[in-house]
Structures are given as C-alpha cells and as structure tokens.
N, CA, C and O atoms as a GROMACS GRO file, in nm:
protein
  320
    1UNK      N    1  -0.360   0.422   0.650
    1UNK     CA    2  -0.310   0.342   0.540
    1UNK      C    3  -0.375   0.393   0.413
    1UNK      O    4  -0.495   0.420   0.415
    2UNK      N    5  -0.310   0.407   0.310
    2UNK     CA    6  -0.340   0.405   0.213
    2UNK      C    7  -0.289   0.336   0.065
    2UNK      O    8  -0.177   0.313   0.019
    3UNK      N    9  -0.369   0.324   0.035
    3UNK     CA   10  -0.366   0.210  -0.149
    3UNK      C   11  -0.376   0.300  -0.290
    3UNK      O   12  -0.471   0.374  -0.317
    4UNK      N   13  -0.325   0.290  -0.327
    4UNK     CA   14  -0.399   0.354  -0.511
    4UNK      C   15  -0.320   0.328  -0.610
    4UNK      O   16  -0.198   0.341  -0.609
    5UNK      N   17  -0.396   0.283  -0.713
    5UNK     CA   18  -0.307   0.245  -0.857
    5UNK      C   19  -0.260   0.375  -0.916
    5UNK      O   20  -0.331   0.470  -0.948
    6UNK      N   21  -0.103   0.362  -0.925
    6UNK     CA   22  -0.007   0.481  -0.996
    6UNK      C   23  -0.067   0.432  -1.108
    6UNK      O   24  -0.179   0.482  -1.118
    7UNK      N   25  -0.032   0.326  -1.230
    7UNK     CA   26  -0.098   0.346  -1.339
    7UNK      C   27  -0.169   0.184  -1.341
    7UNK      O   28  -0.189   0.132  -1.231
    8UNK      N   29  -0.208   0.100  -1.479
    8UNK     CA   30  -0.308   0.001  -1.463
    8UNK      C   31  -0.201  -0.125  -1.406
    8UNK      O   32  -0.238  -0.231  -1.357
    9UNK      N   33  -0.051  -0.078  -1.430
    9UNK     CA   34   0.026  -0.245  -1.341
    9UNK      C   35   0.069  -0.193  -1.259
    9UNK      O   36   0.151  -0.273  -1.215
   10UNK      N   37   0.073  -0.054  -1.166
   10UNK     CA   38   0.138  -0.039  -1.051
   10UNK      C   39   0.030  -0.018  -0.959
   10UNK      O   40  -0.086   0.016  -0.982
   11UNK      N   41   0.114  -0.057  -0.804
   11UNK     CA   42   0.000  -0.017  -0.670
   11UNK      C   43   0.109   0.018  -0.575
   11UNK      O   44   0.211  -0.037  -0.535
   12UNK      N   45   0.041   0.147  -0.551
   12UNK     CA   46   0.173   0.207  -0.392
   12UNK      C   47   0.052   0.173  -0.260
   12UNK      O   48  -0.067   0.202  -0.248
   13UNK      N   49   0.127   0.112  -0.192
   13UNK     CA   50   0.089   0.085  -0.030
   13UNK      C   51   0.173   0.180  -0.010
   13UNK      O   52   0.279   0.196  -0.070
   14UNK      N   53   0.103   0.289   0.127
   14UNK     CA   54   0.156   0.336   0.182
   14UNK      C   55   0.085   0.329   0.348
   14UNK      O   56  -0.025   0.281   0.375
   15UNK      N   57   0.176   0.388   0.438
   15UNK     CA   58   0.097   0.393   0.577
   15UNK      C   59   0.211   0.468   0.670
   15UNK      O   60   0.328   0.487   0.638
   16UNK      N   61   0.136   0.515   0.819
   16UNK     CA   62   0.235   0.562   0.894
   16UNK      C   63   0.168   0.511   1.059
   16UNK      O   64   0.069   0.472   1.121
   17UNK      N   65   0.333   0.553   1.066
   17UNK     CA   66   0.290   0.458   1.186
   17UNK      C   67   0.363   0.571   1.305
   17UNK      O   68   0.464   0.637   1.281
   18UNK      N   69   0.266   0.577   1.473
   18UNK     CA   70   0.271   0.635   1.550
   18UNK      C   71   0.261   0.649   1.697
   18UNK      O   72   0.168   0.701   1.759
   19UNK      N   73   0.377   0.590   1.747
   19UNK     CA   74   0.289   0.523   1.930
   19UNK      C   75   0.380   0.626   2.027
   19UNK      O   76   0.451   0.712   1.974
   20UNK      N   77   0.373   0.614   2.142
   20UNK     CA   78   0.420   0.722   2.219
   20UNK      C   79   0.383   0.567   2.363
   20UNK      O   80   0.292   0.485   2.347
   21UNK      N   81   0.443   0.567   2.442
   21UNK     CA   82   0.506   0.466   2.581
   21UNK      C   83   0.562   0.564   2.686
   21UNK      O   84   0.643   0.653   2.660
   22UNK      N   85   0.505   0.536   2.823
   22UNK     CA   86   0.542   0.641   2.900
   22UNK      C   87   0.535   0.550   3.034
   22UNK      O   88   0.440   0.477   3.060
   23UNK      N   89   0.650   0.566   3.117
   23UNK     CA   90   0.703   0.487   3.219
   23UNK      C   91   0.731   0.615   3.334
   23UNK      O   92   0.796   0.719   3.322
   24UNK      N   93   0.646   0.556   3.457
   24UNK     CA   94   0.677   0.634   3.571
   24UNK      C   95   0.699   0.550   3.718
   24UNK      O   96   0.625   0.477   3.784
   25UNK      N   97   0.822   0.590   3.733
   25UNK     CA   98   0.872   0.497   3.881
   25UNK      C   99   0.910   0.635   3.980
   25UNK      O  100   0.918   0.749   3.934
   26UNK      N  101   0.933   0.601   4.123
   26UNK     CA  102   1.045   0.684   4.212
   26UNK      C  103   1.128   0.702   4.146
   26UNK      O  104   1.150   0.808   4.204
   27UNK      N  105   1.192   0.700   4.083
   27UNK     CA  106   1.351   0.713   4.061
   27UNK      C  107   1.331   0.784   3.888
   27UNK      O  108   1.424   0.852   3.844
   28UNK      N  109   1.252   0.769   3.833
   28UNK     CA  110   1.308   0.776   3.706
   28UNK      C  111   1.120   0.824   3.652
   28UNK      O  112   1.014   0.789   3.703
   29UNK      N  113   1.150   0.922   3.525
   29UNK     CA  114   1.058   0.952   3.435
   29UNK      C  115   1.056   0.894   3.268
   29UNK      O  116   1.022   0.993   3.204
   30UNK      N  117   1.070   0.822   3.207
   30UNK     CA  118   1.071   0.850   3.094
   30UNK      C  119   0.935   0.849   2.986
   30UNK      O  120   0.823   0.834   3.036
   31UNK      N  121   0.947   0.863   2.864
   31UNK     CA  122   0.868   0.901   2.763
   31UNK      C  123   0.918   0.881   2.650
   31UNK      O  124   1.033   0.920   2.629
   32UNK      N  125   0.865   0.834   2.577
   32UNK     CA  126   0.923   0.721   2.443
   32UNK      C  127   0.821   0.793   2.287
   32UNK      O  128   0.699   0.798   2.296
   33UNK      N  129   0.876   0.830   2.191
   33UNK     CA  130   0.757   0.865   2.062
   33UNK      C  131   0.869   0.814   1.985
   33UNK      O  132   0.988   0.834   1.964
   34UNK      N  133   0.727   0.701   1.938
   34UNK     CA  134   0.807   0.661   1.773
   34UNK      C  135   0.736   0.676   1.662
   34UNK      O  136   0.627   0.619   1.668
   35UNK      N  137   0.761   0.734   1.558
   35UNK     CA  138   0.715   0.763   1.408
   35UNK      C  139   0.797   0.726   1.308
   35UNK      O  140   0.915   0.753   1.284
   36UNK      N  141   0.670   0.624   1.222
   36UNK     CA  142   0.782   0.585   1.053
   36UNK      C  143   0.685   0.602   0.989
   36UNK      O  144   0.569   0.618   1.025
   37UNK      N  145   0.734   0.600   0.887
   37UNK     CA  146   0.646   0.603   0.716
   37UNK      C  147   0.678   0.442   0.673
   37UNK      O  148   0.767   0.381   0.732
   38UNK      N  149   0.613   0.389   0.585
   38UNK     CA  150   0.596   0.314   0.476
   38UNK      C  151   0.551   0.321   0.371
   38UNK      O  152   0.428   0.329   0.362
   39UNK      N  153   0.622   0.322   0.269
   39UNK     CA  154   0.615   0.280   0.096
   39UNK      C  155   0.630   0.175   0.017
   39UNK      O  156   0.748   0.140   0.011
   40UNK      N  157   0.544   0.100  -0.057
   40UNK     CA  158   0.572   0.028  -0.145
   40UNK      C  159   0.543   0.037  -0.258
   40UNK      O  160   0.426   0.075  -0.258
   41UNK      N  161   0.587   0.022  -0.390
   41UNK     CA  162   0.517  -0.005  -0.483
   41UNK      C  163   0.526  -0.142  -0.549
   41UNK      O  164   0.632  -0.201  -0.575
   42UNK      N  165   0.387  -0.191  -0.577
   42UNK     CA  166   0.443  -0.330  -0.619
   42UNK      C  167   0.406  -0.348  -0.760
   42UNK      O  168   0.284  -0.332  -0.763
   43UNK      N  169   0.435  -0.366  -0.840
   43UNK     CA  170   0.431  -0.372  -1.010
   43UNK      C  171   0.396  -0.512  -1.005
   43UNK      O  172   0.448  -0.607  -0.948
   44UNK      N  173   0.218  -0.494  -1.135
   44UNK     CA  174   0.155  -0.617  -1.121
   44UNK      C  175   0.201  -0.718  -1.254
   44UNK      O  176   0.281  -0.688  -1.343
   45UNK      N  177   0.136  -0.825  -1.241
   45UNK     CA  178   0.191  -0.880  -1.406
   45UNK      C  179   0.013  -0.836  -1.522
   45UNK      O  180   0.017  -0.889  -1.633
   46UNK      N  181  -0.047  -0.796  -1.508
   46UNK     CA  182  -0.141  -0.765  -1.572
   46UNK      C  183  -0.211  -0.629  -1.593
   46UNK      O  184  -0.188  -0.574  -1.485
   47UNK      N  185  -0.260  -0.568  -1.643
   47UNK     CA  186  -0.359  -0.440  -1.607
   47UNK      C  187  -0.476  -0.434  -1.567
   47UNK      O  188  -0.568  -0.480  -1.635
   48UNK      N  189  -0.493  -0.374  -1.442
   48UNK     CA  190  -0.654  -0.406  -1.383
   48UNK      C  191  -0.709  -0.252  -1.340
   48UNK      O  192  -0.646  -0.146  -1.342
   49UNK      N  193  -0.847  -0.278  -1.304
   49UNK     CA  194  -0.916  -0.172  -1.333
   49UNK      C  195  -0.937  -0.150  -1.203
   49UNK      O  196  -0.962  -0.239  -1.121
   50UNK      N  197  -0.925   0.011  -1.173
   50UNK     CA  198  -0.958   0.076  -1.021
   50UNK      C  199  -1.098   0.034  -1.020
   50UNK      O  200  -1.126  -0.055  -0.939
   51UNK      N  201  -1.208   0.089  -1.108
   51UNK     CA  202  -1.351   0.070  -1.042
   51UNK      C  203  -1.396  -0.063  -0.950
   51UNK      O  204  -1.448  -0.056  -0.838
   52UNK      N  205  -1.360  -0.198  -1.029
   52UNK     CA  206  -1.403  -0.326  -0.919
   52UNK      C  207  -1.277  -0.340  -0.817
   52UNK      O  208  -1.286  -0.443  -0.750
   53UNK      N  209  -1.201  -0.287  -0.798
   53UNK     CA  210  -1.078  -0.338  -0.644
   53UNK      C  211  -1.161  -0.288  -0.549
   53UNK      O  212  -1.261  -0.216  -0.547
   54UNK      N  213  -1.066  -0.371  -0.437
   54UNK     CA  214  -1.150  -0.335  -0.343
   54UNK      C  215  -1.013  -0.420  -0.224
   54UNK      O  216  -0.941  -0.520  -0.225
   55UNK      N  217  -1.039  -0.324  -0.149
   55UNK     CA  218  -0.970  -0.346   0.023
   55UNK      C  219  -0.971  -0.371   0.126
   55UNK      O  220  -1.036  -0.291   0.193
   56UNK      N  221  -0.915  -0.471   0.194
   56UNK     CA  222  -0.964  -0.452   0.359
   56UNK      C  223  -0.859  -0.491   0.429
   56UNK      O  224  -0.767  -0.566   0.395
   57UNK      N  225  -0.885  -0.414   0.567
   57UNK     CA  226  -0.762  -0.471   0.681
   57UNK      C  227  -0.818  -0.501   0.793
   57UNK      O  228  -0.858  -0.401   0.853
   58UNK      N  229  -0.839  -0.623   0.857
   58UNK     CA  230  -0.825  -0.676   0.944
   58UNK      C  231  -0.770  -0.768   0.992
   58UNK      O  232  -0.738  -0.866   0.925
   59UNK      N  233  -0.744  -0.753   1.130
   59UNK     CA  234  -0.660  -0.829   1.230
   59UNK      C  235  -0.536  -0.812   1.178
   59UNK      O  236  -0.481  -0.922   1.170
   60UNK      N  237  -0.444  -0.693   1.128
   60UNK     CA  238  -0.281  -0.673   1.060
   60UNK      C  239  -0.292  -0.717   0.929
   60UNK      O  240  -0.191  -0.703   0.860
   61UNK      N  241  -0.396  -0.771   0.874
   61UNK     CA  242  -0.393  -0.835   0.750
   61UNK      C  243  -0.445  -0.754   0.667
   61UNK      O  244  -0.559  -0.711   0.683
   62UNK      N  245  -0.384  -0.727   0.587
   62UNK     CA  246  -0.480  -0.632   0.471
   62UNK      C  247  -0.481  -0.736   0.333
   62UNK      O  248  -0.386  -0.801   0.290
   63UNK      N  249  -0.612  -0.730   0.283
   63UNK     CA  250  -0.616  -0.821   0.154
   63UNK      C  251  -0.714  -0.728   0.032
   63UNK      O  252  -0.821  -0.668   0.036
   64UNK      N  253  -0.608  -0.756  -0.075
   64UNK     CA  254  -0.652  -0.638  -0.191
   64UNK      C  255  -0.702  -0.773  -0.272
   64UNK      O  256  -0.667  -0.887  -0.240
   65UNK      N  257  -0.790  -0.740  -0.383
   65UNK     CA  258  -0.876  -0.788  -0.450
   65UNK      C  259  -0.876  -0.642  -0.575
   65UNK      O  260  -0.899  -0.525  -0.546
   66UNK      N  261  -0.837  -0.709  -0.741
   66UNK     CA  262  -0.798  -0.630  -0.799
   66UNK      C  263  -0.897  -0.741  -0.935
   66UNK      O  264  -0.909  -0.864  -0.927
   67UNK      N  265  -0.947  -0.663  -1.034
   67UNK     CA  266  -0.998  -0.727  -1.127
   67UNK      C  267  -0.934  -0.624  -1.282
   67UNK      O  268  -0.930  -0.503  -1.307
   68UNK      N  269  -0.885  -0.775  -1.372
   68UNK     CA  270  -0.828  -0.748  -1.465
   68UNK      C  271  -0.905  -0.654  -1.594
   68UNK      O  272  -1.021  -0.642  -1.632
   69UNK      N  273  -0.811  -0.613  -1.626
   69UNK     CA  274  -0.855  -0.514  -1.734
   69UNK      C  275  -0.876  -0.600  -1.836
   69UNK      O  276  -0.798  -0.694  -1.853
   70UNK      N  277  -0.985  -0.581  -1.919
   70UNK     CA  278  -1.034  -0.596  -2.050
   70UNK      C  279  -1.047  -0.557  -2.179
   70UNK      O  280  -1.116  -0.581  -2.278
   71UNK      N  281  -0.925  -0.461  -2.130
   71UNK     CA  282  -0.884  -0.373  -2.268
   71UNK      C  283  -0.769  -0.440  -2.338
   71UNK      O  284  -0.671  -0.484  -2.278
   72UNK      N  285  -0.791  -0.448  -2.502
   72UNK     CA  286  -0.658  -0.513  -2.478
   72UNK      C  287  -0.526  -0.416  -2.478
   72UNK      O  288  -0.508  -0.295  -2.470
   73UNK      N  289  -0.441  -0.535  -2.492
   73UNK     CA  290  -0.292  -0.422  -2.459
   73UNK      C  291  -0.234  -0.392  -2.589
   73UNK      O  292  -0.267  -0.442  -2.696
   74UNK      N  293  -0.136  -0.295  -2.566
   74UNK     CA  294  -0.154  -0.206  -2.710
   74UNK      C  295  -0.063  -0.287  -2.804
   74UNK      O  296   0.033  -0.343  -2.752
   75UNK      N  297  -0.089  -0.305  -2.977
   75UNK     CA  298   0.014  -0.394  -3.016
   75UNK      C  299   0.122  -0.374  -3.103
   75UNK      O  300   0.087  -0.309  -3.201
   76UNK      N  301   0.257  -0.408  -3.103
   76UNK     CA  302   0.406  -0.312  -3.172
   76UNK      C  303   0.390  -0.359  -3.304
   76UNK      O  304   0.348  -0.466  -3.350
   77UNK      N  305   0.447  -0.225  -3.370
   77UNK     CA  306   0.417  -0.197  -3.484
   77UNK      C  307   0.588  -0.262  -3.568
   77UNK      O  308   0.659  -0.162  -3.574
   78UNK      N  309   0.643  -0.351  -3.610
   78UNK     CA  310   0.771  -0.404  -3.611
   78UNK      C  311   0.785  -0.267  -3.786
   78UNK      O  312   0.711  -0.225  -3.876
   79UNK      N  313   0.968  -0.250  -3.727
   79UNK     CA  314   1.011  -0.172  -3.789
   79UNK      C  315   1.099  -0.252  -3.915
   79UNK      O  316   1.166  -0.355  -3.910
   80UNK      N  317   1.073  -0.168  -4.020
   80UNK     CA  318   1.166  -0.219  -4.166
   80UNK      C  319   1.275  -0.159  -4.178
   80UNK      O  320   1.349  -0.184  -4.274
   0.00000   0.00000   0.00000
C-alpha cells in the first residue's frame, strides 16, 4: 500500500492486491491467481502539510491523520 500527497489538497491511495488458491482432488487439478491494482485520489477541503501526517493499517483499516497547513492561501488580485 501506498499514500502520498500529489499536491497540499490532494492524496492518492494506492495498493495491489495478490492471492493464488490451489485445489487438489482425484478427479480434478486446479489453480486460481488473482491480481488488481487500486487507485484513488481524494481531493481535501484544506491544505495540509506532509511533515506531521501520519498512517496506519490495521485489522483492513487504514486511518490517515493529516495536519493543516498554516500558510495562508494565496489572495485574487480583482481585475478593472
């Protein structure tokens, strides 16, 4: 699995996934492989800073922890 901020409001989850199942009787052999990818990106409502996030996955659960940026945001210049 992997996490990382594309820029300060985006985050791509990604991960892959890989199992292989194998069945043996008299009569019959088979053998099973499955492989996927996963992508997300999820666009935040704020800008936060890579240095304090922080990640974890356990038990299927993954829980991100993201701390807001303190910069402020940039401000429009209105046109005449």
């Amino acid at each position: 699995m992997r996490i990382q901020l594309l820029n300060p409001r985006a985050l791509e989850i990604s991960c892959e996934r890989k199992g292989e199942t194998e069945e043996k009787s008299k009569r019959y052999y088979m053998r099973e492989r499955m492989y996927g990818t996963l992508r997300r990106v999820v666009v935040l409502p704020a800008d936060v800073t890579e240095n304090e996030s922080k990640a974890s996955f356990k038990n299927g659960v993954l829980e991100v922890h993201l701390k807001r940026s303190t910069i402020a945001p940039v401000s429009r210049i209105a046109i005449e």
